[in-house]
N, C-alpha and C positions, 0 to 999 in steps of 0.2 A: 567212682561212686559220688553222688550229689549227694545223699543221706549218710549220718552218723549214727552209729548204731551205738547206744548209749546204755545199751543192757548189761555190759560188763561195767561199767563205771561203779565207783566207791561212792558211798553217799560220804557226805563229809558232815553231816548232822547239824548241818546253820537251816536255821528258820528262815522265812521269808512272809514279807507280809503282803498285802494287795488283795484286793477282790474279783479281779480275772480269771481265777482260775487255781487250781491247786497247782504248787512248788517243789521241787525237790533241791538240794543242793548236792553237787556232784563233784569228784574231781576229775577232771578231763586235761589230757596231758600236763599233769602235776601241778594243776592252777582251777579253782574254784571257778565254779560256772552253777550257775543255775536253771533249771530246764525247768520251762511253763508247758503245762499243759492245757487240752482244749477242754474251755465251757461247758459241763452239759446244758442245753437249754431246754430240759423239763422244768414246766412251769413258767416258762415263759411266753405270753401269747403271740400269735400269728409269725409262728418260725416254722420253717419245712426241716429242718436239719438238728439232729442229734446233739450234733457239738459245734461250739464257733468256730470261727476261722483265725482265732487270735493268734495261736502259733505263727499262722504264714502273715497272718496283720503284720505281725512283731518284725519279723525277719524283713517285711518287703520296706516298710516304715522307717524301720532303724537303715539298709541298706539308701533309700533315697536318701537320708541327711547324711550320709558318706558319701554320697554321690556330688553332692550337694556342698560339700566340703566343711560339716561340720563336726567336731567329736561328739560322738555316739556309742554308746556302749556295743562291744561287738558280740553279732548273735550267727549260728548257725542252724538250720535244719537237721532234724533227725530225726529218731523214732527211738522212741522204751515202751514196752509194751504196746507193741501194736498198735501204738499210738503218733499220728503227727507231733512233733514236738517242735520246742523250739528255745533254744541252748543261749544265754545270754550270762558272757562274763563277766562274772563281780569284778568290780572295780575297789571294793573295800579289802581291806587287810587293817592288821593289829594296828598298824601307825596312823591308818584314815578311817573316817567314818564317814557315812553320809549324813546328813542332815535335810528331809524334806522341807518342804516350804510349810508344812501344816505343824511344825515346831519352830519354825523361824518365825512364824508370822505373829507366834504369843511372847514374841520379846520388846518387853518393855518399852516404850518411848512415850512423855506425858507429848509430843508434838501430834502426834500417829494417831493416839491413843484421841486428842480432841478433835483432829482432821474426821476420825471415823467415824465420830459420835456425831458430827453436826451435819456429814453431808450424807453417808453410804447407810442404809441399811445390810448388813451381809447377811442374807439369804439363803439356805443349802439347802431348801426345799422342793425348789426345780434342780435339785441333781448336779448343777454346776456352779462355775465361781466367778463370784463377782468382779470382773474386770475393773470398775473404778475402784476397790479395796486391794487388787495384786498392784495397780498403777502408783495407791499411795504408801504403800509397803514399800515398792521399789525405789522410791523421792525419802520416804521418814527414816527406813527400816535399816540402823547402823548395821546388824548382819549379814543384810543384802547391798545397801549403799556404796562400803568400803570396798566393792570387788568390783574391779575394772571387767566392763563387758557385760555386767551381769542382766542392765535394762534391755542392751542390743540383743542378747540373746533370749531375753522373754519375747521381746514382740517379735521377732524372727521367728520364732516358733510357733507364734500365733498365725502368723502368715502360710506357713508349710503346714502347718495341721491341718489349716482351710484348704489347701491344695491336695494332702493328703486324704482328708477325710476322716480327721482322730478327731473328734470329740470329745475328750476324755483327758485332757491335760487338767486333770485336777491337780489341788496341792499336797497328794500324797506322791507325785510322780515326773517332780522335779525338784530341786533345792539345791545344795550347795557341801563342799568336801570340808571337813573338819580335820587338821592335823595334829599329831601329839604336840607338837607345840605351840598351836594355837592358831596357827593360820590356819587361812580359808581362800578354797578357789572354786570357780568351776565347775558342777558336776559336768560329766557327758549326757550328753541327752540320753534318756531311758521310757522304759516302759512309752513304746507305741501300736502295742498290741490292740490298741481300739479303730485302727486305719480302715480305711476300705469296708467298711458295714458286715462286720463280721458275726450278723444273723441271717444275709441272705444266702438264697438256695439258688445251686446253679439254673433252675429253671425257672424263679423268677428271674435272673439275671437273662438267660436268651428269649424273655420276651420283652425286655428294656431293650435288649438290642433288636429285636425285629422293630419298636417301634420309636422312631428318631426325635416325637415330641418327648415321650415318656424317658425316654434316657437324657435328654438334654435336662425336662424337669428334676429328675434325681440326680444330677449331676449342679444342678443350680440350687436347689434347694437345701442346700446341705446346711447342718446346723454347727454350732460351735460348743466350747465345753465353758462357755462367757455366759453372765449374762448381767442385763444393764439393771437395775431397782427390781431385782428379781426376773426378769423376762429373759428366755435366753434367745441368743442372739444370731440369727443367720450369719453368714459368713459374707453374703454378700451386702449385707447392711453392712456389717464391721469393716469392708473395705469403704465404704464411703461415710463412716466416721469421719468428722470436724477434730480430729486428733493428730499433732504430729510425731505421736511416738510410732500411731500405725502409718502415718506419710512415710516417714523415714524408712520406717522396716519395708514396706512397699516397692520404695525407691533402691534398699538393698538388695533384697528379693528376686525381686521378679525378672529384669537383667539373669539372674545366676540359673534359675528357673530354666527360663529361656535356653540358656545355653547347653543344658544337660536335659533337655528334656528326649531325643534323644538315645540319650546313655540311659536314662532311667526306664526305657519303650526296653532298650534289647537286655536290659537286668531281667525285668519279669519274663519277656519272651523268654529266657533264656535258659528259665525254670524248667527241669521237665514236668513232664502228667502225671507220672506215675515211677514207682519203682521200689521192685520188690514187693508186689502187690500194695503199697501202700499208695492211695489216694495223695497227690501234690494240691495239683490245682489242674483246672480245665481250660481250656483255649478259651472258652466264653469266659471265665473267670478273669484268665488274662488280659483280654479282647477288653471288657467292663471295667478294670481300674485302669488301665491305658487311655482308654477314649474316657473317663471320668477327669481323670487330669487335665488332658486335652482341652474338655472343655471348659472344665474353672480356670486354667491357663489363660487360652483365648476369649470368653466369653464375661471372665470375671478378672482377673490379674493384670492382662495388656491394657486393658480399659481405663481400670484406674491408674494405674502409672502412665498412661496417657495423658491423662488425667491433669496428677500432678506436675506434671512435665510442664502442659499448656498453663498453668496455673503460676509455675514458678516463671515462665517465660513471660507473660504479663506481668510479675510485680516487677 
């Protein structure tokens, strides 16, 4: 059985926050896990589809950055009520806590604090976040500073969301582990439930694929969860940012990319359709985040690490 059937589970009565979707927390094999459910999208204009596809976002999302070799929180597929779900283990307990980045980022520093005033406006108007105020967060911010790995792994993640298609890396949906005694590391990567355009309908999807401009356009046009003085930011402008924290993550990247892409083709292949009357995903479904990869791969990621490549072999 690919589905876990999550109907007998214990709720364990921890809240959960996020705007995805409603939360349950469960204990599944004697360890807290939390199951997301899917979106309604009543009231949301121009959607063919009832519910998102966040559940399968989340799992296919979180699976690439293990593919990929990064920690990532682990999720499984299943069903509670009749419903696609999607099972994502806490990584907190009584001795860690999480800390997102939209409570790190109100910690004091008078260096930060005049960096933000003279240069950034930060913006949450257009829905996302200001990448030049996460950049000087990362350089001022003593809670985020102290932690080895912690810039490599923002902009890595900027790069694989572009590749993924998450938009949605706000600052409620990354930050950093809090221990009783005080140290700090790491979190795993979480919440990627917004991957692969989890409002479309399988029938706009097979007609992106019948037609090879319009799937390339939706596959290049992708947007990001940045945005520069307020504007937010396509994805493929943000690879060719004048920036070398996104050079770098590029030059980590896309190498790794390359090499499991792959392994990340026979992950989704490998999903079934269906089971136990429950709707999985569809071969076109399939078919449209494979060849979406593909082509921000090829079309956007080899280019610019090409790019730099040619650039650093000139200086």
């Amino acid at each position: 059985m690919f589905l876990i059937d999550f109907n007998e589970c214990i709720e364990n009565n921890k809240a959960y926050g996020g705007m995805a979707g409603s939360k349950l927390g469960i204990i599944y094999q004697n360890e807290d896990w939390i199951l997301k459910f899917p979106k309604t999208t009543k009231g949301m204009r121009e959607t063919e589809i009832s519910y998102t596809t966040s559940p399968l976002s989340e799992y296919i999302g979180s699976h690439v950055y293990e593919i990929l070799g990064y920690p990532v929180h682990e999720t499984r597929l299943g069903v509670k009520d009749h419903k696609l779900v999607v099972a994502c283990k806490d990584f907190t307990n009584a001795n860690v806590k999480l800390q997102e980045f939209r409570e790190v980022k109100n910690y004091y520093n008078k260096d930060l604090e005049a960096f933000l005033e003279e240069t950034i406006s930060e913006s949450n108007s257009v829905g996302s976040t200001s990448l030049h105020a996460v950049k000087a967060h990362l350089k001022y911010n003593k809670l985020l500073n102290i932690i080895e790995g912690m810039s490599k792994r923002f902009w890595d993640c900027v790069i694989i969301d572009g590749f993924i298609n998450n938009n949605d890396r706000n600052s409620g949906n990354w930050g950093i582990l809090r221990y009783l005694d005080g140290s700090v590391s790491l979190a795993p990567i979480f919440d990627n439930g917004a991957s692969f355009s989890t409002k479309i309908s399988d029938n706009r999807i097979k007609s992106l694929l019948e037609d090879e401009t319009k799937l390339m356009n939706s596959a290049l046009n992708t947007v990001t969860g940045y945005n520069i003085d307020g504007k937010v930011l396509q994805f493929r402008k943000l690879l060719k940012m004048e920036d070398e924290d996104i050079k770098k993550a590029i030059k980590r990247v896309v190498p790794i990319i390359q090499e499991h892409m792959d392994q990340i083709a026979n992950m989704i292949y490998a999903i079934p359709e269906s089971e136990n009357d429950i709707e999985i995903i569809s071969k076109a479904r399939k078919e449209f985040y494979v060849k979406g990869m593909e082509i921000r791969l090829q079309e956007l990621l080899i280019p610019a690490w090409k790019h730099i490549q040619e650039i650093n072999k000139k200086s």
